[in-house]
N, C-alpha and C positions, 0 to 999 in steps of 0.2 A: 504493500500500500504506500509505504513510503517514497519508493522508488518512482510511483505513479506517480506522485504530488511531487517531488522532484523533479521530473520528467517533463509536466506540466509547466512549473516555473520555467524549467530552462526554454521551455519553445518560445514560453509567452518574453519571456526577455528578450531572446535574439526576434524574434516579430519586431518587439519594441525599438530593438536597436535598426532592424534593416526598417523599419519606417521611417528613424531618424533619420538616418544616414540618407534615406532617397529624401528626403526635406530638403537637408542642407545641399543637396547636388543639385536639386529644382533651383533653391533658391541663389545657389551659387553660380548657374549657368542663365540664371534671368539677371541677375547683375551687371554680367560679363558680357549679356548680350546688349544691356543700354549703357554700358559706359560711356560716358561724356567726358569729352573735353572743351576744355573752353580754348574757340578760333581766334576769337580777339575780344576785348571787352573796355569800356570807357566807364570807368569806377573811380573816380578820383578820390583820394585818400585827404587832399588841402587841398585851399583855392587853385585853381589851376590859370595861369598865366593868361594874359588877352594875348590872341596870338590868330594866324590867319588859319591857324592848322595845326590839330592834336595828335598827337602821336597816342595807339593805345597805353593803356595799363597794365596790361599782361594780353599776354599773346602766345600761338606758335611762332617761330621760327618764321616760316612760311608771310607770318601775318603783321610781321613788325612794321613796316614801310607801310601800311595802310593807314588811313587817315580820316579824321573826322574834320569836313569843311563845311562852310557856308556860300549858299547863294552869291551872286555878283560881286563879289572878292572880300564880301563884309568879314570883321573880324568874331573870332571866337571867343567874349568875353567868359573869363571864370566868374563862377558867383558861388554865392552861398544855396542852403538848401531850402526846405519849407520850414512850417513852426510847427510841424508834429513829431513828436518821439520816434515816430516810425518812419519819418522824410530822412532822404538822402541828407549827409553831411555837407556835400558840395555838391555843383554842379557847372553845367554850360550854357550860355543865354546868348542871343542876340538879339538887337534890335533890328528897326525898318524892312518890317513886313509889311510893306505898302501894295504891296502887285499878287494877283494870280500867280499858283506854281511858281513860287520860291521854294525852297526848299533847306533839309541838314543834309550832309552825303556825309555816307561811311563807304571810302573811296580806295579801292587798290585791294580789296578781300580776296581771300583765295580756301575753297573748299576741297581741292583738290585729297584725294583720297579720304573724304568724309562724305557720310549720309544722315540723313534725321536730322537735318539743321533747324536747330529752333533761331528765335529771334526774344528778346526784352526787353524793355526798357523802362524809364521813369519819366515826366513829363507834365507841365502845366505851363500858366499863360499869364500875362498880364488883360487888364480888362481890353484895350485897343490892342491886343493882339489876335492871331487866325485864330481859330477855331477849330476849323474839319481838314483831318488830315488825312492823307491814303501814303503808303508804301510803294515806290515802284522801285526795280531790281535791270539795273544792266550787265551783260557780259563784254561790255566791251566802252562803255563809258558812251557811244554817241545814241543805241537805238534803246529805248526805254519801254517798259512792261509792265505793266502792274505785279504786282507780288502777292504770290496765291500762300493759300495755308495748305495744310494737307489734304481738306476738302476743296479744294479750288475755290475758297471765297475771298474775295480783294480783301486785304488786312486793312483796315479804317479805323482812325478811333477821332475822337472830340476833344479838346479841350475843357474842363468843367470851370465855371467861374467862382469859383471860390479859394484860389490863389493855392491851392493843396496839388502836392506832388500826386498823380496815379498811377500805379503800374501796368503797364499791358505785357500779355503775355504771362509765361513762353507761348508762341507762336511755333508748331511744329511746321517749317516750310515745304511747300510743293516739292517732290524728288525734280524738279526741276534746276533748280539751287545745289545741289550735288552733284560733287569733282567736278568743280572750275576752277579752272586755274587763275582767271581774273573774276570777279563778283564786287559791283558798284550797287550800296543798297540808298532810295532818296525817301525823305521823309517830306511831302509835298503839301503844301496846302492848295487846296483843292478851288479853291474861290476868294471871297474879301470880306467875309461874314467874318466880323468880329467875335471875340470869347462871350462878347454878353447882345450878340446878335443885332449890333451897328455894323458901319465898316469899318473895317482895319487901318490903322495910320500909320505913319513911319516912325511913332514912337511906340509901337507894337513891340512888345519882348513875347520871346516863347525859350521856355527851358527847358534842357533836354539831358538826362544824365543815366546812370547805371545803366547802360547799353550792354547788354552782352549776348554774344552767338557761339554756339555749343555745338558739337556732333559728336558722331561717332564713328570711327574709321572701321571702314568699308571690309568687307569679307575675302 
């Protein structure tokens, strides 16, 4: 009888163990299968310099030389963040948003041997600044595209008026966006509809920070 209820224990152990064991291999090969890394990312740690063009904050290799610009040669002023606990510490502004399709570029990216590219960022407005923004993506800096998600819907988001950082995203993007060697992503405003639904002036500020695009290299 003994030998029975011993018998018993030991199957029911090793059950228990080869259950584990196929846990931790589920859960170690779905890990492995979404690792991320980050392509480039605009996270400023202090004010960041006025400058016509930012160099990421961490990067591949690949993605050092890419750059965050502005519209018609304006410069990139550094600023501060919002006034909630949760707001970026710093961030990037510019003003004279006075025109249709101006735009932020994140200029010179490269996806090259990655898939599952998301996108995210942080973002708000002054009251005379845009409003409605859309995403469009070049391969090659002249011909421009909208920029799809993983469902093919135009990435868009609004400005809120109430001067509060919001984050959008992650954004998983279109397999369209994967292994490019060159990848130019614009942050556009779309018309002249101000933040509190006037028109925009050219003392329009819009801020734009914790950018960052992530994948996964390729099988």
């Amino acid at each position: 009888m003994k030998l029975i209820v011993s018998a018993k224990r030991v199957l029911i152990s090793s059950v228990c163990l080869v259950f584990a064991l196929l846990i931790f291999l589920a859960a170690t090969i779905t890990n492995h299968a979404d690792m991320r890394e980050t392509l480039a990312e605009w996270q400023p740690i202090s004010k960041p310099g006025d400058s016509a063009a930012h160099s990421p904050s961490n990067s591949t290799s690949a993605n050092e030389t890419s750059l965050l610009i502005r519209s018609n040669e304006s410069d990139v002023l550094g600023g501060s963040g919002g006034t909630r606990k949760e707001d970026p510490s710093f961030s990037y502004f510019s003003r004279g948003w006075n025109a249709e399709c101006q735009w932020w570029q994140l200029s010179g990216l490269s996806t090259d041997g990655y898939e599952r590219i998301e996108l995210s960022f942080a973002v708000k407005g002054s009251n005379t600044g845009p409003k409605n923004f859309m995403l469009e993506f070049s391969a090659d800096g002249n011909e421009w595209h909208p920029l799809l998600d993983n469902d093919n819907n135009v990435i868009k988001y609004n400005i809120e008026p109430n001067n509060k950082f919001h984050r959008h995203g992650p954004y998983q993007l279109f397999t369209g966006i994967n292994n490019l060697a060159q990848l130019h992503i614009r942050f556009c405003n779309i018309d002249t509809e101000s933040v509190v639904g006037e028109t925009i002036k050219s003392t329009g500020t819009n801020y734009l920070t914790d950018i960052a695009i992530t994948g996964r290299r390729g099988d």
